[in-house]
Backbone as CSV, one residue per row, in Angstrom:
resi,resn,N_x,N_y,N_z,CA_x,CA_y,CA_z,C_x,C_y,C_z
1,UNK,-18.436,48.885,40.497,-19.145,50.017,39.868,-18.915,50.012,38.371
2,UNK,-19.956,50.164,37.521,-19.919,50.217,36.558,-18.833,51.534,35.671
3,UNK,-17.578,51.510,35.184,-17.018,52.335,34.645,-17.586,53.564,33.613
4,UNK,-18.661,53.521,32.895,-19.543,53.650,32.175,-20.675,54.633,33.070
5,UNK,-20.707,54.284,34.105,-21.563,55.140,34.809,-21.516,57.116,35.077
6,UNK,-20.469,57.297,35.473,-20.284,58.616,35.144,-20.726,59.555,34.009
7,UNK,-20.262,58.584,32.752,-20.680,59.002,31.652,-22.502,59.323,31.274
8,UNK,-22.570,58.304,31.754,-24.447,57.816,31.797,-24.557,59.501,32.298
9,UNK,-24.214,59.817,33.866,-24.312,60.830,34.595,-24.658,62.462,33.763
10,UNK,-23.060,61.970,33.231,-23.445,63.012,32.284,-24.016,63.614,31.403
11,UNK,-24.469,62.278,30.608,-25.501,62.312,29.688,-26.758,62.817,29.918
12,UNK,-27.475,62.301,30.775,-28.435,62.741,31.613,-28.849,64.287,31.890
13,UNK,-27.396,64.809,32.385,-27.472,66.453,32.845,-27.268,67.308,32.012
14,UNK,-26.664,66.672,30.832,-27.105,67.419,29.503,-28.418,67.474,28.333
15,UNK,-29.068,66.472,28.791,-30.150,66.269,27.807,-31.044,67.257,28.636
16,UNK,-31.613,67.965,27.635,-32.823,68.712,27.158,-33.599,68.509,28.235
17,UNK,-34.605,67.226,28.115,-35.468,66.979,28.386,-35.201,66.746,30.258
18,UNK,-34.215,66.631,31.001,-33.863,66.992,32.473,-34.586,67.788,32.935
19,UNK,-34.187,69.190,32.235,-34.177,70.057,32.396,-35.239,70.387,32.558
20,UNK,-36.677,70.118,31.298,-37.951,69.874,31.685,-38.549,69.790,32.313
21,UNK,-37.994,68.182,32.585,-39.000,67.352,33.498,-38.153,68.288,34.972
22,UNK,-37.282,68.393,35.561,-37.062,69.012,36.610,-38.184,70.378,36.727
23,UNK,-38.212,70.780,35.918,-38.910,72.607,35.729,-40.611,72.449,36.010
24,UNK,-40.457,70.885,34.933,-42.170,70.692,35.312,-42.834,70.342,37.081
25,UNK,-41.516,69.690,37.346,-41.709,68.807,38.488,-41.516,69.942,39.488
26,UNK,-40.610,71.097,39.668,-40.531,71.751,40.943,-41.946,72.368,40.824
27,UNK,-42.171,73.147,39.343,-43.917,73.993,38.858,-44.899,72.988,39.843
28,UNK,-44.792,72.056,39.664,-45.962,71.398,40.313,-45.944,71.093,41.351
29,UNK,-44.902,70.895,42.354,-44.732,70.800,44.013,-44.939,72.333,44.083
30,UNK,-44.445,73.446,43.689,-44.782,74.505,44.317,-45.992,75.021,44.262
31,UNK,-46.764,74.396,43.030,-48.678,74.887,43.116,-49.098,74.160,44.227
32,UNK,-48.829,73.054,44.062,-49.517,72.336,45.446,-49.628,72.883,46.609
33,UNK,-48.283,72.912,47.170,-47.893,73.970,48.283,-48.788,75.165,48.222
34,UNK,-48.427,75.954,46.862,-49.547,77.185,47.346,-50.642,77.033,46.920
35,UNK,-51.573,76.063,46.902,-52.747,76.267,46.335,-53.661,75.550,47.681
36,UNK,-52.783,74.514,48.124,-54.018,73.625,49.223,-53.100,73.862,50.117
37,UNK,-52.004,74.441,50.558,-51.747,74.371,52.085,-51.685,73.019,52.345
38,UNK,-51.202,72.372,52.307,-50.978,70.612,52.819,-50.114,70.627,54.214
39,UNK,-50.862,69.989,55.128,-50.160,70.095,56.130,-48.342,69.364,55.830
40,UNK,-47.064,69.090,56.837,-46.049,68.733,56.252,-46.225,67.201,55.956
41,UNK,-46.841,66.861,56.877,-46.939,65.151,56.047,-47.251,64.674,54.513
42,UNK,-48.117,65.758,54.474,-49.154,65.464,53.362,-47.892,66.276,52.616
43,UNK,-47.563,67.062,52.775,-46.371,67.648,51.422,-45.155,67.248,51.325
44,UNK,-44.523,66.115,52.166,-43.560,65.266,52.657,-43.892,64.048,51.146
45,UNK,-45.206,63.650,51.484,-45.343,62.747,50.671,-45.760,63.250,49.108
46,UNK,-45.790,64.462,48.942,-45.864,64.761,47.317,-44.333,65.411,47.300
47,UNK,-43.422,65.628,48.405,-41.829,65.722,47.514,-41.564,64.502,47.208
48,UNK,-42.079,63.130,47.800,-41.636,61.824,47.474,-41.905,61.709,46.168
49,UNK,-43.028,61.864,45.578,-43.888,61.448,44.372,-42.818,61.921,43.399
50,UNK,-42.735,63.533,43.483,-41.957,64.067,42.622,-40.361,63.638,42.530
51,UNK,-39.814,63.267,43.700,-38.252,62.571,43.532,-38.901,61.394,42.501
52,UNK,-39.676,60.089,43.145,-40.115,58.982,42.008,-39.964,59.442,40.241
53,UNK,-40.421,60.551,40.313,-40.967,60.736,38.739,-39.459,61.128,37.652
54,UNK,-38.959,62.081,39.331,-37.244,62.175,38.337,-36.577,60.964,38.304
55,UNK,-36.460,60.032,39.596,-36.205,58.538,39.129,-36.324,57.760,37.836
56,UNK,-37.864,57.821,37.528,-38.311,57.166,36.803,-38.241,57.422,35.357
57,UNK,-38.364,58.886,35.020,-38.481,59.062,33.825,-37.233,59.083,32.787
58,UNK,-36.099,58.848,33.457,-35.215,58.182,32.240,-35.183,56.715,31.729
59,UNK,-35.558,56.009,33.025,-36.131,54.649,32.570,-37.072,54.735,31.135
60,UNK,-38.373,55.266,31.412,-39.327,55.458,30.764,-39.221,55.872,29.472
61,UNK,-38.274,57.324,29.303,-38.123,57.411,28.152,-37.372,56.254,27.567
62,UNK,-36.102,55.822,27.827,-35.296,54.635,26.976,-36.126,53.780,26.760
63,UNK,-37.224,53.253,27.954,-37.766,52.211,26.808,-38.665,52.561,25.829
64,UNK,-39.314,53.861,26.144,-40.096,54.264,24.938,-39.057,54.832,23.389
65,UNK,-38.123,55.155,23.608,-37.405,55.521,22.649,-36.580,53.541,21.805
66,UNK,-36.612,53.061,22.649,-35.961,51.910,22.054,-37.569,51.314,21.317
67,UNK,-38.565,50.785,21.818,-39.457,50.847,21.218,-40.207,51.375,20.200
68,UNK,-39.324,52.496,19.631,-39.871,53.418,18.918,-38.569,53.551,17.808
69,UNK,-37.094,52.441,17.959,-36.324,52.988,17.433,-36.985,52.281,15.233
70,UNK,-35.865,53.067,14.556,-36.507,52.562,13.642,-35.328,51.086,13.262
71,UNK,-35.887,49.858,13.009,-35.188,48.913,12.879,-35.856,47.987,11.586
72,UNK,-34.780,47.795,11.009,-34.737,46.742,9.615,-35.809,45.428,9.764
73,UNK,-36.713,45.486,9.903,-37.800,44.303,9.817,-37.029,43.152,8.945
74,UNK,-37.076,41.859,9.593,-36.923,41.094,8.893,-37.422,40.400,6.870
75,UNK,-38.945,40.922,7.353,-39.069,40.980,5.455,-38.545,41.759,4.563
76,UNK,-37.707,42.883,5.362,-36.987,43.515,4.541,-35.606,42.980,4.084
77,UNK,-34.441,42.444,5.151,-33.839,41.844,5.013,-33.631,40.544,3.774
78,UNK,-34.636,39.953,4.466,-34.388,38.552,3.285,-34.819,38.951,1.385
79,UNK,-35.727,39.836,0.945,-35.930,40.399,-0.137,-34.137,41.226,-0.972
80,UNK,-33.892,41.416,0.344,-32.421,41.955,0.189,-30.943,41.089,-0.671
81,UNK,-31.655,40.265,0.464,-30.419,39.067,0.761,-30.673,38.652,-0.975
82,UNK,-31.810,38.148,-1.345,-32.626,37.294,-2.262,-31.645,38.146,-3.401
83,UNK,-31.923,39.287,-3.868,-31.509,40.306,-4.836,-30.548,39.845,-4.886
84,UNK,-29.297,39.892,-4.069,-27.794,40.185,-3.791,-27.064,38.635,-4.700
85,UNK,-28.079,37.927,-4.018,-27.754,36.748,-4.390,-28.010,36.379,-5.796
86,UNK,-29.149,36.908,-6.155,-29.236,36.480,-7.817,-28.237,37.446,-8.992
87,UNK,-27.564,38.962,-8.363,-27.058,39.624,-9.030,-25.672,38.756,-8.594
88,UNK,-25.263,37.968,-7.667,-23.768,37.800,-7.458,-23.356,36.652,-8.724
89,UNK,-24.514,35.986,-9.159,-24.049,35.306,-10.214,-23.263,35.927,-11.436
90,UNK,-23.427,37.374,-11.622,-23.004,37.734,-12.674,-21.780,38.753,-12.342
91,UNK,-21.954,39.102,-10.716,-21.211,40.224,-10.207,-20.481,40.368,-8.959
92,UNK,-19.125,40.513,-9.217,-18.668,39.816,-7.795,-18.812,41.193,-6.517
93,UNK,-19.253,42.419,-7.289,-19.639,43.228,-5.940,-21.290,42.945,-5.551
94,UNK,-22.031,41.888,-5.993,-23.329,41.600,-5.434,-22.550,40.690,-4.589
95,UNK,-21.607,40.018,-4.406,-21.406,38.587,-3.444,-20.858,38.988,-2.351
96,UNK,-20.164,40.152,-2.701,-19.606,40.806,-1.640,-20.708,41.775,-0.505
97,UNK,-21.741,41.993,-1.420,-22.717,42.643,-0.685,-23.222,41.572,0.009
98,UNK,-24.004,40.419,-0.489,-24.388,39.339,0.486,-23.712,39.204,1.659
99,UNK,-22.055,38.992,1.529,-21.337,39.003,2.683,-21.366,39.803,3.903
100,UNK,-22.035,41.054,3.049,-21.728,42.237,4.109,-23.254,42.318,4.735
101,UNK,-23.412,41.905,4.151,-25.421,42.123,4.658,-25.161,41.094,5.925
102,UNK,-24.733,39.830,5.766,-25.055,38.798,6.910,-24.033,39.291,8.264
103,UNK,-22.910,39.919,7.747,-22.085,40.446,8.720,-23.001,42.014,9.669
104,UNK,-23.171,42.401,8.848,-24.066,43.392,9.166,-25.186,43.334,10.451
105,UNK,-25.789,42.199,9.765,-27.120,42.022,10.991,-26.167,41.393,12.193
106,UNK,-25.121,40.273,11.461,-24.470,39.738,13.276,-24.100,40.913,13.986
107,UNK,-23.622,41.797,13.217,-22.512,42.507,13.975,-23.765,43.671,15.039
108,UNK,-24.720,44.144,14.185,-25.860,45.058,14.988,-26.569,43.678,15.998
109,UNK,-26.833,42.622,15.696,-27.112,41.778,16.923,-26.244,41.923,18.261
110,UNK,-25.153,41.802,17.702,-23.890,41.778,18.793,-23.572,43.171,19.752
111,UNK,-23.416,44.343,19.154,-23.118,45.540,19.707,-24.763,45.311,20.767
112,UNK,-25.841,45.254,20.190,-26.989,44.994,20.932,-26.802,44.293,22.221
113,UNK,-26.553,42.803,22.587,-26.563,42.553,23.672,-25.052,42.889,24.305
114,UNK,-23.780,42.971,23.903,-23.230,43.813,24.937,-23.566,45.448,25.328
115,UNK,-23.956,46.520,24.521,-24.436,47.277,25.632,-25.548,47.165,26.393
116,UNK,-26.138,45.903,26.078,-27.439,45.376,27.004,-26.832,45.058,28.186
117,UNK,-25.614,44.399,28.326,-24.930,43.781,29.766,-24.000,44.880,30.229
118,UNK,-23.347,46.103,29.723,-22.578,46.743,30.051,-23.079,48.349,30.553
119,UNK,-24.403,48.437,30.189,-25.483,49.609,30.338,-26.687,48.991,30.585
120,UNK,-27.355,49.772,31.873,-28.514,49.713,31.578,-29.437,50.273,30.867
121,UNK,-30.761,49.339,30.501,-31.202,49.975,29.752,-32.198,51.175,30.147
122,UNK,-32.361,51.430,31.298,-32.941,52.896,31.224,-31.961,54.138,31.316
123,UNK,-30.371,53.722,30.750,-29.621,54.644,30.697,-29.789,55.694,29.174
124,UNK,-29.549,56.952,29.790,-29.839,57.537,28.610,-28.408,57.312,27.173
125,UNK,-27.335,56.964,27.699,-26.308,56.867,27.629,-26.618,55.578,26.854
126,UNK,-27.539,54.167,26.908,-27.733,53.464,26.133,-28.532,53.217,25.105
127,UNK,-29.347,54.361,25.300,-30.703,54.768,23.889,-29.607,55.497,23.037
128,UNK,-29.050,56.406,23.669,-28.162,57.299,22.668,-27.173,56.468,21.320
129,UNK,-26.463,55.417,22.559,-25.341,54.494,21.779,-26.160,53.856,20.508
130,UNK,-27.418,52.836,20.933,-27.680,52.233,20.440,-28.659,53.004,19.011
131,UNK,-28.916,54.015,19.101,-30.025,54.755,18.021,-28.819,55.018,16.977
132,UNK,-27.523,55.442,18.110,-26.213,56.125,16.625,-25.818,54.673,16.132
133,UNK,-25.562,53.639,16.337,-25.376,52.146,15.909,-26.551,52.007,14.818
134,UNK,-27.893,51.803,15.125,-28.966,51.622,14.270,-28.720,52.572,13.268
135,UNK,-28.415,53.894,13.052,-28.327,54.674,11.827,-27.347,54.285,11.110
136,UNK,-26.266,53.929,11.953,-24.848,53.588,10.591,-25.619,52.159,10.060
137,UNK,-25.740,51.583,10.769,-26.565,49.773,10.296,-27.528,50.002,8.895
138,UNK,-28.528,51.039,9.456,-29.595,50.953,8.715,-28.819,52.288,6.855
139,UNK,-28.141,52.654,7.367,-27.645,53.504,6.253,-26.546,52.603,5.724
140,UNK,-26.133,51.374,6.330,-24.982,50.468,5.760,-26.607,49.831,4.530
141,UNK,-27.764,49.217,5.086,-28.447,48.305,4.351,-28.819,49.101,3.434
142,UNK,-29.432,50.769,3.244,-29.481,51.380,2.396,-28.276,51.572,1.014
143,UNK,-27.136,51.291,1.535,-26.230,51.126,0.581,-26.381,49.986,-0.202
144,UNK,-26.703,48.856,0.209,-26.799,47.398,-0.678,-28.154,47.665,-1.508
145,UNK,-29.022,48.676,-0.641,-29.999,48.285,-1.701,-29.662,49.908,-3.056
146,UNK,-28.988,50.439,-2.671,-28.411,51.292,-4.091,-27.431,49.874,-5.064
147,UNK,-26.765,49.296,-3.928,-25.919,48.479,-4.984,-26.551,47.532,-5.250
148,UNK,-27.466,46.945,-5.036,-28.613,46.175,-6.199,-28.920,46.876,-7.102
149,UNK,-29.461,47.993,-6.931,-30.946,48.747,-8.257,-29.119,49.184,-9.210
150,UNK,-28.266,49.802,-8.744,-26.978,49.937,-9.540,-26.353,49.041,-10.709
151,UNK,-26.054,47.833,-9.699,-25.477,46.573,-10.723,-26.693,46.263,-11.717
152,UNK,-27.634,46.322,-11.146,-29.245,45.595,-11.935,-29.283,46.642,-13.199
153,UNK,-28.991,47.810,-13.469,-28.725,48.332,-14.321,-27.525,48.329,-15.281
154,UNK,-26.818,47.623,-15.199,-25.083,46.875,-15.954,-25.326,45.521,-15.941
155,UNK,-24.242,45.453,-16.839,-24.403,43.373,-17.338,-22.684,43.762,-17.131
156,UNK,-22.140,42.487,-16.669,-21.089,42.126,-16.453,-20.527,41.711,-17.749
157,UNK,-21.399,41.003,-18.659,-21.270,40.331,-19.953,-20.696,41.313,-21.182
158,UNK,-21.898,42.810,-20.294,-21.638,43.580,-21.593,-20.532,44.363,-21.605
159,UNK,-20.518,44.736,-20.637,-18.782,45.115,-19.886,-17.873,43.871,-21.033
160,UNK,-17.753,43.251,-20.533,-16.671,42.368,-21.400,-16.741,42.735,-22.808
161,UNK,-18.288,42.313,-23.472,-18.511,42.596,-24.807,-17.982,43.882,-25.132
162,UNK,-18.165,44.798,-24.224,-17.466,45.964,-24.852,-16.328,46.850,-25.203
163,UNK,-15.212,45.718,-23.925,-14.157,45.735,-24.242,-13.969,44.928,-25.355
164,UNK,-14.110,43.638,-26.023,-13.603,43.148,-26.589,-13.903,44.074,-28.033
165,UNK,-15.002,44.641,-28.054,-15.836,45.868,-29.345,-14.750,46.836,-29.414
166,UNK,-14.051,47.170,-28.927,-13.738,48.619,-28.913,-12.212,47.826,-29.221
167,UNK,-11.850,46.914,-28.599,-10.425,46.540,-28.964,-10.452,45.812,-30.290
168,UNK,-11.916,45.491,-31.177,-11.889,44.901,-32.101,-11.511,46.168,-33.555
169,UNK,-12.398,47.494,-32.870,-12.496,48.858,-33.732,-11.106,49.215,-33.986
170,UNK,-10.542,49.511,-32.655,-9.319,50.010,-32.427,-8.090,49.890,-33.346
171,UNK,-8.607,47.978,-33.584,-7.082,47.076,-34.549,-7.673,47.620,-35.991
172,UNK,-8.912,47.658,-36.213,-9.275,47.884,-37.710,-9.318,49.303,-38.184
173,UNK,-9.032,50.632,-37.085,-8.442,51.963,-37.225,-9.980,52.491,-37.272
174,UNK,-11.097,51.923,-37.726,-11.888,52.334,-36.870,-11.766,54.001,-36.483
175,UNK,-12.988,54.961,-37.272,-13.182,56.163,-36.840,-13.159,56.536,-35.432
176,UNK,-12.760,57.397,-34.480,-13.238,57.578,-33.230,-14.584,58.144,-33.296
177,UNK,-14.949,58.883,-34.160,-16.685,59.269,-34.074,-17.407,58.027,-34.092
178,UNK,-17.277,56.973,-34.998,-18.043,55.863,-35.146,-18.194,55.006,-33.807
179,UNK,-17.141,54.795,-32.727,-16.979,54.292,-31.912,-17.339,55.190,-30.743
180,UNK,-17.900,56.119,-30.238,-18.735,57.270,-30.038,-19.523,56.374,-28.995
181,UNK,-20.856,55.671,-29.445,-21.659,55.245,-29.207,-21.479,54.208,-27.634
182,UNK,-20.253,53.144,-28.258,-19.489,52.383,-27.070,-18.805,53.086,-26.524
183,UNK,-18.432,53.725,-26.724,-17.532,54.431,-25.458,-18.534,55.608,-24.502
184,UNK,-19.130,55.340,-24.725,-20.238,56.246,-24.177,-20.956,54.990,-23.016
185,UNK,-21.167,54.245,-23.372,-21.708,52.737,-22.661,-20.240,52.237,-21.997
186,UNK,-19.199,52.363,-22.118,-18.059,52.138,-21.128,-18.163,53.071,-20.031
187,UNK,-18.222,54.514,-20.549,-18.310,55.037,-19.375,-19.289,54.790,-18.525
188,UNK,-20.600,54.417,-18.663,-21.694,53.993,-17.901,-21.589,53.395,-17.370
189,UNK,-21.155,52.074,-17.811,-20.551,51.073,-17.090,-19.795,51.605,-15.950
190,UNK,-18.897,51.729,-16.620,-17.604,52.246,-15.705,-17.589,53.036,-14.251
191,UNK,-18.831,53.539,-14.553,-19.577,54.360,-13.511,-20.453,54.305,-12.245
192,UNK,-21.097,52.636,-13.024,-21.791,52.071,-11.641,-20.722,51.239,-11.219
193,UNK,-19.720,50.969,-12.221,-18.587,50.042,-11.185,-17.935,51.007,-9.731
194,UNK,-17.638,51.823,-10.420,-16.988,52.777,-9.507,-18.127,52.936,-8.530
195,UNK,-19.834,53.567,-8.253,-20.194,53.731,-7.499,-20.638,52.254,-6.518
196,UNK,-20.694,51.362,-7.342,-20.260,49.807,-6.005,-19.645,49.913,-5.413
197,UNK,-18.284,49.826,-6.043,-16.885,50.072,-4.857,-17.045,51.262,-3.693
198,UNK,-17.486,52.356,-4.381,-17.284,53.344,-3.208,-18.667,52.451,-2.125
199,UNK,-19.911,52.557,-2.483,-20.656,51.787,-1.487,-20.026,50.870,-0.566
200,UNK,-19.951,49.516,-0.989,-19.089,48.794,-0.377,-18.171,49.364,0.451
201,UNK,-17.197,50.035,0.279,-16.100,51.044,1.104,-16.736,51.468,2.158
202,UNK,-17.776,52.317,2.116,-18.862,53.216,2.944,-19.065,51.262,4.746
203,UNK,-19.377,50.667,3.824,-20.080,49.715,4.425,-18.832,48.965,5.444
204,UNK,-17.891,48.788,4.656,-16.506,48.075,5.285,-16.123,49.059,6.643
205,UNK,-16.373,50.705,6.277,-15.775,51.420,7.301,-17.179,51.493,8.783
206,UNK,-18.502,50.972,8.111,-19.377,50.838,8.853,-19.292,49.854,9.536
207,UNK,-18.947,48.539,9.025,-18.370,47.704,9.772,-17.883,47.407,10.978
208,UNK,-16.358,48.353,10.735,-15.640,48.302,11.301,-15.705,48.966,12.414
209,UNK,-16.413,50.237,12.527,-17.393,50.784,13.586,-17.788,50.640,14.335
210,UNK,-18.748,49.148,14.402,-19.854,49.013,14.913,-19.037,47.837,15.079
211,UNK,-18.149,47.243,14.892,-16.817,46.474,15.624,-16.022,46.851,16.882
212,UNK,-15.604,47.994,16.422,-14.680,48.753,17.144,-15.794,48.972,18.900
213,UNK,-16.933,49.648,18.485,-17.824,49.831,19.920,-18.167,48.844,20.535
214,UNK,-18.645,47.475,19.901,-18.698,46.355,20.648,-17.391,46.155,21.670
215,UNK,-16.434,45.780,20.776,-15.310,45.323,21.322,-14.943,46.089,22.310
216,UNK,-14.718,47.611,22.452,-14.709,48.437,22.973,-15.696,48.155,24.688
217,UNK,-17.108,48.216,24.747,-17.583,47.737,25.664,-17.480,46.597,26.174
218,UNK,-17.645,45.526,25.306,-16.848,44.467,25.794,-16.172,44.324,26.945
219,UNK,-14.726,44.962,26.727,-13.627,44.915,27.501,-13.929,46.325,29.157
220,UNK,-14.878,47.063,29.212,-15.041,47.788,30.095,-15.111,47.400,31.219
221,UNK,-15.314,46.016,30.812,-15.091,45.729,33.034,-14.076,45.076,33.515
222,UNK,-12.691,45.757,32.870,-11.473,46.053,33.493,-11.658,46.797,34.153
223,UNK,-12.213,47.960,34.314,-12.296,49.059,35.284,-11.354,50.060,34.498
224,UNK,-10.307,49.819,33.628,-9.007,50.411,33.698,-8.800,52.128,32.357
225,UNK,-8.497,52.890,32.486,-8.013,54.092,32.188,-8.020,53.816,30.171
226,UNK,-6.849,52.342,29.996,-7.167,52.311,28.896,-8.407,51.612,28.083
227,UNK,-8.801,51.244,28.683,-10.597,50.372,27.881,-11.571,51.577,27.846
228,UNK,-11.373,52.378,28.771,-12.119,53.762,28.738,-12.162,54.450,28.277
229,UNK,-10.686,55.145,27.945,-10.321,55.533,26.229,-10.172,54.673,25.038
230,UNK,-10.562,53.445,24.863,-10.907,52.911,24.030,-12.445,52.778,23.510
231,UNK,-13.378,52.957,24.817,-15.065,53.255,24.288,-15.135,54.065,23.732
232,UNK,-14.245,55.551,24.878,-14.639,56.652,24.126,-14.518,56.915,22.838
233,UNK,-12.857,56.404,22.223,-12.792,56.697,20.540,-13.422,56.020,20.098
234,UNK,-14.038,55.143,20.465,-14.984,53.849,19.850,-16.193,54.765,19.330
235,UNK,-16.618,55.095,20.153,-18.148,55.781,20.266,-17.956,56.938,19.242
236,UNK,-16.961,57.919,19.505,-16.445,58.944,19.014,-16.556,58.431,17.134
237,UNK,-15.787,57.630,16.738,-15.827,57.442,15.612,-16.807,57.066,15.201
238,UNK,-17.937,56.071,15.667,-19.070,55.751,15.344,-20.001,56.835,15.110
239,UNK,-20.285,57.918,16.037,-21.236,59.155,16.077,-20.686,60.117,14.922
240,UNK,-19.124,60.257,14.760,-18.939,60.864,13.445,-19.333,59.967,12.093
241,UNK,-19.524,58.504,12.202,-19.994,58.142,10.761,-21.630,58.004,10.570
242,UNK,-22.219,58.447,11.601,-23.846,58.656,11.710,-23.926,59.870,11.061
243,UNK,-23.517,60.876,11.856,-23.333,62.558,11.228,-22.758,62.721,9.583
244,UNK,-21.630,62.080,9.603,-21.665,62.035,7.934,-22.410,61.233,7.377
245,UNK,-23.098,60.020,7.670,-24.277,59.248,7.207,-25.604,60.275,6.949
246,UNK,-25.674,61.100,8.221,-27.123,61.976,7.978,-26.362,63.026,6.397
247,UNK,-25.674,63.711,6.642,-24.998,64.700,5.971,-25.059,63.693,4.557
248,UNK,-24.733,62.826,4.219,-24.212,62.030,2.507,-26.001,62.131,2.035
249,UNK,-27.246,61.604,3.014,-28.344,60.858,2.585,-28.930,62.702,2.234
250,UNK,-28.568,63.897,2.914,-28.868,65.170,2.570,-28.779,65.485,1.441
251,UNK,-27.156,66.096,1.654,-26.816,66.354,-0.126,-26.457,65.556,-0.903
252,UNK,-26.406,64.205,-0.820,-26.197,63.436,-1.988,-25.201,62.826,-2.562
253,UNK,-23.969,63.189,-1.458,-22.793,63.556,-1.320,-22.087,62.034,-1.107
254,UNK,-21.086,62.014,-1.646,-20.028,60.880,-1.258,-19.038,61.198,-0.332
255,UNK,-18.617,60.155,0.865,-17.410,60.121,1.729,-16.326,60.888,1.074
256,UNK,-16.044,61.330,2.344,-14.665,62.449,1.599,-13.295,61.333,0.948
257,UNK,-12.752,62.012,0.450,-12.015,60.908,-0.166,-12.527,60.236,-2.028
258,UNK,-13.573,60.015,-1.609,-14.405,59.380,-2.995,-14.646,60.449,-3.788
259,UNK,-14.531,59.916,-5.061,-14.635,60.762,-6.230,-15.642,60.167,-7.792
């Protein structure tokens, strides 16, 4: 038996839409009944119909919801990749983004076919997993493409040039009003450096996430007490970095911690 299954169970008897389709489905065996009088055969075989439809319709929705999820098109990707790569010549947080981009897609490939083998897919329990995975993924690639249009606005060169400017002012006593101007362009600098790093950060802990749940399912067909509490915090931490993912892309906001 699938360990994982209970959970599925539960999932199920909490979603919304059960509840519905149950409400719609008794509404309509009981018009039948009172509207044509069906002898019991004939109403034998429309309680069948209606068990089928509660069968069926969690199937139905997952694949319509996976079909419908929103996912990173490949021409988007490689335009990505392309950027990352021409800014890493000058910038070692573009090379690091390349890195994270290719890790990125393995790692959302990967969580993909193990809860493909460890859930089925008309579990509601596996549309759920996999939609909160796709948001941290797709809000990890939204970060690289801030840290392109970011770095693409700084020169690495001038960064240097401007230390060496300001340490040239500094020795010659150099007014501080006169030097005004560069230090005003340090801080700018200084500023998309800092918002790379925090990106990147954002992405490493996304990572590690969408690590942690693979691995996590992975190991579930031990059957055993601890792999079970290991999905769960798995999952657990992942769905809290979706929720602060929705919450940062709202207000605008950086990971707690970042400043």
């Amino acid at each position: 038996m699938n360990p994982l299954a209970p959970r599925a169970l539960r999932s199920l008897l909490r979603d919304p839409r059960s509840g519905f389709v149950l409400a719609v489905t008794g509404l309509l065996e009981w018009a039948f009944a009172a509207w044509f009088a069906p002898s019991a055969a004939i109403y034998l075989v429309a309680l069948a119909l209606g068990a089928g439809l509660l069968v069926l319709w969690p199937v139905l929705a997952a694949r319509a919801a996976q079909e419908n999820a929103r996912t990173a098109p490949a021409d988007d990707i490689a335009p990505l990749a392309a950027e990352l790569r021409e800014l890493g010549a000058r910038h070692a947080d573009a090379r690091r983004g390349v890195e994270q981009l290719s890790i990125l897609c393995d790692q959302r490939r990967t969580l993909a076919i193990v809860l493909g083998r460890r859930l089925d897919a008309g579990e509601l329990t596996f549309d759920r997993y996999l939609a909160t995975a796709d948001k941290v993924y797709l809000a990890a690639l939204d970060n690289l493409h801030e840290l392109a249009l970011g770095l693409r606005s700084v020169s690495s060169r001038d960064a240097d040039y401007l230390d060496q400017r300001l340490r040239e002012m500094h020795a010659a006593g150099t007014h501080p009003d006169s030097a005004g101007a560069w230090h005003e362009r340090k801080r700018l600098h200084a500023g998309q450096f800092e918002k790379a790093a925090d990106l990147l950060a954002q992405n490493e802990a996304a990572i590690t996430a969408l690590t942690r749940v693979a691995t996590a399912f992975a190991n579930t067909h031990t059957g055993k007490d601890r792999s079970e509490l290991d999905t769960r915090t798995a999952i657990a931490e992942l769905e809290r970095l979706a929720r602060q993912t929705g919450r940062y892309v709202a207000d605008g906001a950086r990971p707690p911690g970042k400043r």
